[in-house]
C-alpha positions as CSV (number, residue, x, y, z in Angstrom):
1,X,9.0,10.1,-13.0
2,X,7.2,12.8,-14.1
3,X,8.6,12.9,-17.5
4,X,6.3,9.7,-17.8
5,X,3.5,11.5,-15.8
6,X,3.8,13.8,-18.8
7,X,3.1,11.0,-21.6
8,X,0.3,9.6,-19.4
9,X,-1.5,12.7,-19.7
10,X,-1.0,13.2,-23.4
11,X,-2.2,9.9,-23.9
12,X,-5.7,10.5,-22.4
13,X,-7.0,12.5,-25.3
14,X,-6.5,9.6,-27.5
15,X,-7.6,6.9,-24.6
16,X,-9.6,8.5,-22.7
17,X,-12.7,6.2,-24.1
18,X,-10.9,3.0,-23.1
19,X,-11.1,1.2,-19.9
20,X,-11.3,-1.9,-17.9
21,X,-14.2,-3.5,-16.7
22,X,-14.3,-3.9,-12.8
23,X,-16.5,-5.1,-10.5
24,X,-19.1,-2.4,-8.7
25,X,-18.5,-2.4,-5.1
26,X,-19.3,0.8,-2.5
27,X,-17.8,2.7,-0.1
28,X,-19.2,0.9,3.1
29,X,-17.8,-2.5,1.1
30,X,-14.5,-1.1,1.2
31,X,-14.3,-0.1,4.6
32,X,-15.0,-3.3,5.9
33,X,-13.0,-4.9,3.3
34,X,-10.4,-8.1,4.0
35,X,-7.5,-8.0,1.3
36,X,-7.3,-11.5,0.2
37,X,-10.0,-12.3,1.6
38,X,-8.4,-12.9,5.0
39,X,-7.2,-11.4,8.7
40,X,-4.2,-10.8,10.5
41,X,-3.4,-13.9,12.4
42,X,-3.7,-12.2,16.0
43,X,-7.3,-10.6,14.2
44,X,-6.0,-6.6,13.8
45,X,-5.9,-5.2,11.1
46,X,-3.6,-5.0,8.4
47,X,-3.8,-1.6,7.7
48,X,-5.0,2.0,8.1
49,X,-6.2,5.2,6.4
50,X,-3.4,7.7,6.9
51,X,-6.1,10.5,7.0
52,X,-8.5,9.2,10.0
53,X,-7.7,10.3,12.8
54,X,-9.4,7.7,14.5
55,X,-7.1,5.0,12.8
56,X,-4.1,6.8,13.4
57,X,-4.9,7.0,17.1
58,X,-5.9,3.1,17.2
59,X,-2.3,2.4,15.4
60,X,0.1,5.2,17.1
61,X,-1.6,3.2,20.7
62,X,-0.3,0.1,20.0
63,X,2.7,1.2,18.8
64,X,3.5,3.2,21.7
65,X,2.5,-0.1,23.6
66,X,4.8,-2.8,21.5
67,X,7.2,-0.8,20.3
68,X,10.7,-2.1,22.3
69,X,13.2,-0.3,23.1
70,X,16.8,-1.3,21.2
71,X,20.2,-2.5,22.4
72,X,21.4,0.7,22.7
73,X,18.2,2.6,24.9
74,X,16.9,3.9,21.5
75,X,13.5,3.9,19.6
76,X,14.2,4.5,16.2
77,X,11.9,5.4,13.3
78,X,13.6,5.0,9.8
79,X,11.6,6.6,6.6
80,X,12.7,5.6,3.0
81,X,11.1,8.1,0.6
82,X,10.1,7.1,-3.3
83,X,12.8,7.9,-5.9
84,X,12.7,5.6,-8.5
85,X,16.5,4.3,-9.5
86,X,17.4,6.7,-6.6
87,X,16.6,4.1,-4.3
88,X,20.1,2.9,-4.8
89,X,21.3,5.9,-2.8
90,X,19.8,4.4,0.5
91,X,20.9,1.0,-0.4
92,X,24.5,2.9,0.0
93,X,23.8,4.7,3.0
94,X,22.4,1.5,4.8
95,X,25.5,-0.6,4.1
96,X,27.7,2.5,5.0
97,X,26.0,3.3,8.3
98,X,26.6,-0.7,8.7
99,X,30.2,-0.2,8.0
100,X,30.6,2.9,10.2
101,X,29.6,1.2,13.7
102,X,27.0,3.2,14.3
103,X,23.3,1.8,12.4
104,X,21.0,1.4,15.1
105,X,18.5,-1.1,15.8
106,X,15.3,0.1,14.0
107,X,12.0,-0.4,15.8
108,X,10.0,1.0,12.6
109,X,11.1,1.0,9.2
110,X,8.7,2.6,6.9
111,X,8.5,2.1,2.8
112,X,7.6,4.1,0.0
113,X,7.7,3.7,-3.4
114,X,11.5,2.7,-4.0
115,X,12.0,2.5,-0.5
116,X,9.0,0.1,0.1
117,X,11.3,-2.6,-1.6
118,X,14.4,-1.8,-0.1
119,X,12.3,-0.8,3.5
120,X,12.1,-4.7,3.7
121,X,15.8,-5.3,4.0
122,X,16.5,-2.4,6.1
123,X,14.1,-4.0,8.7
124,X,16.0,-7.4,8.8
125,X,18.9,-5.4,9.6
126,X,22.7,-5.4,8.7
127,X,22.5,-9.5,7.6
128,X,20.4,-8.9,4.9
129,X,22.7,-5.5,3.8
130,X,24.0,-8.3,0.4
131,X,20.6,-8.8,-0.5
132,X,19.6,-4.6,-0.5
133,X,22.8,-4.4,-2.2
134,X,22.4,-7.0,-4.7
135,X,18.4,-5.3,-5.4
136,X,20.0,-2.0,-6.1
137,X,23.6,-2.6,-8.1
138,X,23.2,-6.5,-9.3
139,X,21.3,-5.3,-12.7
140,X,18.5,-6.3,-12.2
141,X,16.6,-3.1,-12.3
142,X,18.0,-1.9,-16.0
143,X,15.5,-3.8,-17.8
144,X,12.5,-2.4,-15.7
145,X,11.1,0.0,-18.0
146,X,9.6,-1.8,-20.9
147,X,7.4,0.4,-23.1
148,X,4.6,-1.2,-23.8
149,X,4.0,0.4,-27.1
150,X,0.5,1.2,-28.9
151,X,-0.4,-1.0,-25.9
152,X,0.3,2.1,-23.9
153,X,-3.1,3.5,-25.7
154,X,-5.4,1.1,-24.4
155,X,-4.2,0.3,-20.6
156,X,-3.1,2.6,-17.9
157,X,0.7,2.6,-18.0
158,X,3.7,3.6,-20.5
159,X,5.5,0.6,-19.0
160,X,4.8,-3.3,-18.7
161,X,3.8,-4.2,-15.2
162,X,5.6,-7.3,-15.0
163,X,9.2,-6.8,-14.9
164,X,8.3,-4.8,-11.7
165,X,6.0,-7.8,-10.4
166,X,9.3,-10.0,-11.6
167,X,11.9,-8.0,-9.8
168,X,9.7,-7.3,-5.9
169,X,8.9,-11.8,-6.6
170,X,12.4,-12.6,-7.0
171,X,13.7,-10.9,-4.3
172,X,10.9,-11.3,-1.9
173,X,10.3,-15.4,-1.0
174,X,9.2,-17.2,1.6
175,X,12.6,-16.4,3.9
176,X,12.1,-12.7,3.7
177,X,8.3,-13.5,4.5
178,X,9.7,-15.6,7.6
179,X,11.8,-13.4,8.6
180,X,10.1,-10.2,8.7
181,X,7.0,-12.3,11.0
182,X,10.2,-13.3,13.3
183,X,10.9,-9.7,13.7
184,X,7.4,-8.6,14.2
185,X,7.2,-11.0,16.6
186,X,9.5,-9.1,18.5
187,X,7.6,-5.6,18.3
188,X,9.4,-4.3,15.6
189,X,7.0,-2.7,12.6
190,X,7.3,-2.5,9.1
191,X,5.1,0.0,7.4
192,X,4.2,0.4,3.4
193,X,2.0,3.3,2.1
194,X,0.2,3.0,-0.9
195,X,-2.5,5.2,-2.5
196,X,-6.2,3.9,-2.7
197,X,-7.4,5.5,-6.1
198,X,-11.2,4.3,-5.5
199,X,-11.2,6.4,-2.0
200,X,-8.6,8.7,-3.2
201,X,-6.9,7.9,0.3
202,X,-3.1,7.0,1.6
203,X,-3.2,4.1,2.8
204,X,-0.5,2.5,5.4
205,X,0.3,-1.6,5.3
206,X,1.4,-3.4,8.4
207,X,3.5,-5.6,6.7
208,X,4.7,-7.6,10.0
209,X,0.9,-8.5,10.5
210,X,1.0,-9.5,7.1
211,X,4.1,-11.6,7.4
212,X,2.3,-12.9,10.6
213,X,-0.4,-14.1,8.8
214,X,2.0,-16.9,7.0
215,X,0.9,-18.7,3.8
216,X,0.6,-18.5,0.2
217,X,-2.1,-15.5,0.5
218,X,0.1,-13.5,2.5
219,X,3.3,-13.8,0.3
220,X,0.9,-12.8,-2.2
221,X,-0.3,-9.9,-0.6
222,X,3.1,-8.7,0.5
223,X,4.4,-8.8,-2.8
224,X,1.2,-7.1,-3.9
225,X,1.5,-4.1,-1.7
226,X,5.2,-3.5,-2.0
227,X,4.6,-3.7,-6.4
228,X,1.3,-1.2,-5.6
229,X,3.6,1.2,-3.9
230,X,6.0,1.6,-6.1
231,X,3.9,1.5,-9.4
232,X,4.0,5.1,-10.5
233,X,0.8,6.4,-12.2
234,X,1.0,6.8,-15.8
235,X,4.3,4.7,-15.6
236,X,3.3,1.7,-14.6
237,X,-0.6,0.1,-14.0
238,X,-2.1,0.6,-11.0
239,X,-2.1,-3.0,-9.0
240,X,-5.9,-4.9,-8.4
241,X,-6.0,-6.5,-5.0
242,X,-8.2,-9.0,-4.2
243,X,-10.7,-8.1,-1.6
244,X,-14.0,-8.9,0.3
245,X,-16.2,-6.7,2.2
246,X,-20.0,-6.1,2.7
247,X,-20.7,-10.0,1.0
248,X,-19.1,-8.5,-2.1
249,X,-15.9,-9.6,-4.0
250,X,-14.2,-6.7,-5.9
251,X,-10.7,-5.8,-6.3
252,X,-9.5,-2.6,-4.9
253,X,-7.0,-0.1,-6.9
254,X,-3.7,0.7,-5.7
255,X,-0.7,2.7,-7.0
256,X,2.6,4.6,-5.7
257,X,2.1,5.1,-1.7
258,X,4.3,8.6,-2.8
259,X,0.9,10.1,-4.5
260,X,-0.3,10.5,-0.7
261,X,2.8,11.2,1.2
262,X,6.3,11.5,0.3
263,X,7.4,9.5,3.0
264,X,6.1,7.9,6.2
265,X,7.7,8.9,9.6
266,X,5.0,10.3,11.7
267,X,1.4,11.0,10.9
268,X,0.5,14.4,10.0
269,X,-2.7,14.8,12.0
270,X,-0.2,14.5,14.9
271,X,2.2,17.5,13.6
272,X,-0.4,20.3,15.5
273,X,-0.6,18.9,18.9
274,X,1.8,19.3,22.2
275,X,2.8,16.3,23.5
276,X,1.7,13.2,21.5
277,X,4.8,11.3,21.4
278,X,4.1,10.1,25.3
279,X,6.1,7.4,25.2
280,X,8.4,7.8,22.1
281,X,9.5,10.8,24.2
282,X,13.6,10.5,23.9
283,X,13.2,8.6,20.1
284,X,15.4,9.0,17.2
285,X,13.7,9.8,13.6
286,X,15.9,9.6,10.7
287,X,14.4,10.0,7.3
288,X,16.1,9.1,4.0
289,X,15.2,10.9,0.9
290,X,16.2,9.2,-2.3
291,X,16.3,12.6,-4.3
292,X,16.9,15.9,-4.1
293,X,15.7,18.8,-1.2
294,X,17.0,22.1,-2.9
295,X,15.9,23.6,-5.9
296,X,17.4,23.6,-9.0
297,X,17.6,25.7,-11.9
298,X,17.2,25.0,-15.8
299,X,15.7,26.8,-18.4
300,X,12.3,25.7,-19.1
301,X,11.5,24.9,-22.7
302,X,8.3,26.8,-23.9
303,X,6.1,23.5,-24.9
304,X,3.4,22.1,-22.5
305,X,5.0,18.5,-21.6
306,X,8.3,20.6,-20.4
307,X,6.3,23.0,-18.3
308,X,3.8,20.2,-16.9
309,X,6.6,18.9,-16.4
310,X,8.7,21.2,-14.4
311,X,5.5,22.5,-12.7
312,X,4.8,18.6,-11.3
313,X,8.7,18.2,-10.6
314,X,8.3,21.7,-7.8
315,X,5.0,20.2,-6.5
316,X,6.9,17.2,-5.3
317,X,9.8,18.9,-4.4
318,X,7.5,21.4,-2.4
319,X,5.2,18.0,-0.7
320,X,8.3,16.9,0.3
321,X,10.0,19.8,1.7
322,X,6.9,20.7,3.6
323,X,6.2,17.0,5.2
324,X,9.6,17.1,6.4
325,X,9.5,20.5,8.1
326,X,6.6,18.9,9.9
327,X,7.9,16.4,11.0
328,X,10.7,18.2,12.4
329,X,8.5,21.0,14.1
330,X,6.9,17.6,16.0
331,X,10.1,16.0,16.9
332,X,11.5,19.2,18.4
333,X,8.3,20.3,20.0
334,X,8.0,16.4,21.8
335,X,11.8,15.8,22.7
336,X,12.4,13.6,19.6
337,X,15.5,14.0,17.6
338,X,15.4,14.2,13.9
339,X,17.8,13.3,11.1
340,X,17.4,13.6,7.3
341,X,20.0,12.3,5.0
342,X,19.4,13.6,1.3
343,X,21.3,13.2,-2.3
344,X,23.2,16.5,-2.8
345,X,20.9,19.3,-4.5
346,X,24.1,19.4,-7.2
347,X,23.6,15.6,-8.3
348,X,22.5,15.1,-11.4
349,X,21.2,11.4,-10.6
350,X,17.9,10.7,-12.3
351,X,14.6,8.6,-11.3
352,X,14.6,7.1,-14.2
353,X,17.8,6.1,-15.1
354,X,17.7,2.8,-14.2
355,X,21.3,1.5,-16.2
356,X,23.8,-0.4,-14.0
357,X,26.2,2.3,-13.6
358,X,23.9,5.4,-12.9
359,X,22.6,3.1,-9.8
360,X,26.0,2.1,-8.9
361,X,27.1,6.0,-9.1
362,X,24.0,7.1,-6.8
363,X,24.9,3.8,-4.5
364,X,28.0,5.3,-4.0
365,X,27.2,8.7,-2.6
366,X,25.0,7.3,-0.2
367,X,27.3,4.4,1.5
368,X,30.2,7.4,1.3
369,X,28.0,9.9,3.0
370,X,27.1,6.8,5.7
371,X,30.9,6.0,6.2
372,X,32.1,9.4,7.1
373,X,28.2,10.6,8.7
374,X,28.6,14.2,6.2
375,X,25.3,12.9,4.3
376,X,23.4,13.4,7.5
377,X,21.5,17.0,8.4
């Protein structure tokens, strides 16, 4: 990932004078803006900002309202992180927590990045373990990053955006769109982050709502989140999404939800408070990270895109460390237990590395991890 971070960068000196033309639109138009033009069938919203507190609160109350309780006297919150190709290694540990008896029933699955896509499977539960499977290990990923070329110079990606939009439509149809409203119908939630470049925001997707809605728009916009999340900046371009607000039509700017937040379990204007989990009081968090927690050492070549390079990889790695200490600090401050489940900080599994075999090797470590529970901390 950010080896192609890297080669974005570079490339602004020569295309820093190109652009596309979009439609002016304000801040007050966004605010009130529809995606698509349209509103959740039961009239809430579809999503919210993850840094307004006054959102949050709105979201975390209904929540703590629907939310049900599962077969086994559990509320359980289930975080996929980005990753890249390392998604594969929760596509493991899913089917091997199936095949070890003990997967629980997941009242909120959350997405980002990589684990948007395989997020929706996880929330349909153990049925649908084939299909996550087939996402991660069938092949069809290997052909994901296509270099666009000297077309690189005059867009805002290395890689074509379509054989991402190909592989999030083929997988997600009208069943998976049924489905998920069946299972929002229920209480369950299904959460996507994204980041909002205009308003430089994270932004969190109520997919169920979504799912809710029914229809051609809402397919579209459900496929148009979960490509948005996991479209890496400088990697792939950033995804337009139809909008409305203010009288105005425009089309807001969305990329990789893992810009803003590493991974979505609870919100962070929560982690500084006694007592906000009320009525999650006795729920279970458990937060898969498709990469690496530890650090690593390599020698650093002396040249600016290897030290960019490295310097972005520890920022991540930092982001990531600390949103998970928070999260823990919250769960053991509020009577919450808390899970993590990471690759080994010894893999050498790679983001990019999107060949059938390296995802089939990652796969691998997670469902044997699962099996015997050692992959959890």
């Amino acid at each position: 990932m950010t080896r192609v971070l890297i080669l974005f960068c570079l490339l602004l000196a020569t295309a820093g004078c190109v652009s596309g033309t979009r439609t002016s639109f304000g801040p007050e138009d966004r605010l009130s803006a529809a995606p698509m033009g349209v509103q959740a069938a039961d009239n809430r919203p579809y999503r919210f900002y993850l840094d307004d507190p006054g959102q949050v609160a709105v979201f975390e109350a209904r929540l703590r309202a629907g939310m049900p309780i599962g077969p086994d006297g559990h509320r359980d919150i289930v975080a996929l992180s980005g990753g890249g190709a390392n998604g594969a290694f929760a596509a493991g540990l899913m089917t091997g927590w199936t095949a070890s008896g003990t997967r629980p029933d997941m009242e909120v699955v959350t997405g980002v990045s990589t684990g948007a896509l395989a997020a929706s499977f996880v929330f349909l539960g153990p049925d649908w373990d084939d299909e996550l499977t087939e996402a991660y290990t069938g092949g069809a990923a290997s052909d994901l990053l296509q270099p666009q070329g000297l077309g690189a110079l005059f867009g805002s990606g290395v890689y074509r955006g379509e054989p991402l939009r190909a592989l999030v439509d083929h997988y997600i149809d009208d069943r998976v769109l049924q489905a998920v409203a069946a299972e929002a119908t229920r209480g369950r939630m299904l959460l996507v982050a994204t980041t909002d470049l205009d308003s430089q925001r994270g932004v969190v997707w109520d997919m169920g709502a979504i799912a809710r809605r029914g229809g051609p728009e809402a397919l579209t916009l459900f496929r148009l989140v979960l490509v948005a999340s996991a479209s890496v900046p400088g990697a792939f371009p950033p995804v337009l999404i139809p909008s409305e607000g203010g009288g105005h039509r425009f089309e807001e700017m969305h990329v990789d939800g893992g810009v803003a937040t590493p991974f979505l379990a609870l919100p962070e204007t929560f982690w500084s408070f006694e007592d906000e989990a009320g009525d999650l009081r006795g729920g279970r968090i458990h937060v898969i990270v498709n990469g690496r927690t530890g650090a690593g050492f390599k020698i650093t070549r002396d040249s600016m895109g290897t030290v960019l390079a490295r310097s972005l990889d520890i920022m991540l790695r930092t982001s990531l460390v600390s949103t998970l200490a928070g999260n823990r600090a919250f769960a053991e401050r509020n009577g919450l237990e808390f899970h993590y489940a990471a690759l080994p900080d010894d893999s050498a599994a790679d983001p990019l590395d999107f060949s059938l075999e390296a995802m089939r090797g990652v796969y691998d470590v997670g469902r044997a991890g699962a099996v015997d529970g050692s992959i959890w901390r």
